[in-house]
C-alpha positions in Angstrom: -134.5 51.0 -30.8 -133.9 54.9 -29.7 -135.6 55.5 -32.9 -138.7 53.6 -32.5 -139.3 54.5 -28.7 -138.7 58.5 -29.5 -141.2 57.6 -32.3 -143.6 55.9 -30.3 -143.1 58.8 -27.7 -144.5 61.7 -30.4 -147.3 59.2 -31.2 -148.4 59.4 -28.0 -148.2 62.9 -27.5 -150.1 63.8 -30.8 -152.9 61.1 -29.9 -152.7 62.6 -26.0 -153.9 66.2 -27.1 -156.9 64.1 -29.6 -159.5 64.3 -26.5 -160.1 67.3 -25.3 -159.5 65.7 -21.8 -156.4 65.3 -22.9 -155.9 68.8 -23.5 -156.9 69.9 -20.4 -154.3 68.4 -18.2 -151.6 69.2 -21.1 -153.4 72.9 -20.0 -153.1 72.3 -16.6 -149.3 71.3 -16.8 -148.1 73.7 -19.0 -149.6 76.3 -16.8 -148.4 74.9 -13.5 -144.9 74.8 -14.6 -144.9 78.6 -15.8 -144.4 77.1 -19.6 -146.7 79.5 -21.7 -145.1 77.9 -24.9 -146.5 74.6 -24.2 -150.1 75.6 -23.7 -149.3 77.7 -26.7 -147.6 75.3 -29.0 -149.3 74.6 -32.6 -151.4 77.7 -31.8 -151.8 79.9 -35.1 -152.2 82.9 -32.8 -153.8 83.8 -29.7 -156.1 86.4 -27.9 -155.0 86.9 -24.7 -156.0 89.2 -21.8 -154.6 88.8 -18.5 -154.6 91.7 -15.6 -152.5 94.2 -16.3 -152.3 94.4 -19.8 -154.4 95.3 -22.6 -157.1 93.3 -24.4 -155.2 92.1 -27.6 -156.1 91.6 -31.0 -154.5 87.6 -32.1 -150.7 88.2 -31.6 -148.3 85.4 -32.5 -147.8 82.4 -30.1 -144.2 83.6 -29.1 -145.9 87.0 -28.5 -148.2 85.7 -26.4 -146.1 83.2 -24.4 -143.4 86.2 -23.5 -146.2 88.1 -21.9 -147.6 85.6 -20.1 -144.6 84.5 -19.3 -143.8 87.9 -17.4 -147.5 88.0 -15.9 -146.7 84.5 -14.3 -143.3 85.1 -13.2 -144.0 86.4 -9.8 -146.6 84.3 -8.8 -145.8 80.7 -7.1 -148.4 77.9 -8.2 -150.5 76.3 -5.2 -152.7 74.8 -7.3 -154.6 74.2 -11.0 -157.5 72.9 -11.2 -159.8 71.9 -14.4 -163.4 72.6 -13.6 -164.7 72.8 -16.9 -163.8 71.0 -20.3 -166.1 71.3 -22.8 -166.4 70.7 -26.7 -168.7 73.8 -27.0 -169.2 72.9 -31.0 -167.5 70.9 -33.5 -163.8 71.7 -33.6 -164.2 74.6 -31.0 -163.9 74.0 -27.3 -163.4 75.4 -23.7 -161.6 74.9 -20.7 -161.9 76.8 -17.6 -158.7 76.5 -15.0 -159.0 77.8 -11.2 -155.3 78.2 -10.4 -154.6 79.2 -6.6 -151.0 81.0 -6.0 -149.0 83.5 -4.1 -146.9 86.1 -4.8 -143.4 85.6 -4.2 -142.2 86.7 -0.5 -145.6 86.3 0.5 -148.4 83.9 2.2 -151.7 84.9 1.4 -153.1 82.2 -1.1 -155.0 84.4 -4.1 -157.8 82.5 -6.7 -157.9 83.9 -10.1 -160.3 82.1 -13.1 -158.2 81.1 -16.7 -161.0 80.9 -19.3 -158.9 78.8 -22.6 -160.6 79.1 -26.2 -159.3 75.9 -28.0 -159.3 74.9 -31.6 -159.1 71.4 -33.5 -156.6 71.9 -35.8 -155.8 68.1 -37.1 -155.9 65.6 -34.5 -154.5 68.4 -31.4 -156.5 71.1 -29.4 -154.5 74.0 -29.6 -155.1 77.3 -27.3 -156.1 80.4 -29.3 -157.5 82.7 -26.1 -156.8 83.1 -23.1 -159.0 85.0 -20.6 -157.6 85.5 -16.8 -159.5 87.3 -14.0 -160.1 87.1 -10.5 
């Protein structure tokens, strides 16, 4: 019975990430709970530039979730919302996330835009850029 529900449970999540709806709030998710190797899983690689660092060239996924990983660590999540999800061609698609936060120790609420390149790899979107700006 464990085996058929843990089963059924990875069915679901593969099937989940099949609509790029789906994706989004996977997106959303991962990024509110500071978990760059969830929005980064199945990714063969990924651009990413974020403030502070250099634009990349494609860098591993475990690359590019320790440095966004230290970009988000001082910054405390308000909010993450999806205002665009769009399939922009067959197998290619974007998502664009307004995420509202505030630096640890402090109160003033800051905006900044993540722009997410997606790719259909199977049946799952998986992130392969990452743009974020204010």
């Amino acid at each position: 019975m464990r085996t058929l529900a843990i089963l059924l449970l990875a069915a679901v999540r593969l099937a989940g990430q099949a609509r790029l709806e789906d994706a989004a709030q996977h997106a959303r998710q991962a990024w509110l709970g500071h978990n760059p190797a969830a929005l980064f899983e199945g990714s063969p690689g990924v651009i990413l530039q974020i403030p502070g660092a250099d634009p990349s060239a494609a860098m591993g996924r475990g690359q590019a979730a320790e440095l966004l990983s230290r970009y988000l660590r001082t910054a405390v999540e308000q909010g993450v919302d999806i205002t665009v999800a769009r399939e922009v061609e067959e197998g290619r698609g974007y998502l664009e996330l307004v995420r509202r936060y505030t630096i640890a120790g402090t109160a003033e609420e800051r905006r900044e835009t993540v722009f997410l390149g997606l790719r259909r790899l199977g049946n799952r979107w998986v992130v392969v850029e990452l743009r974020a700006g204010p």
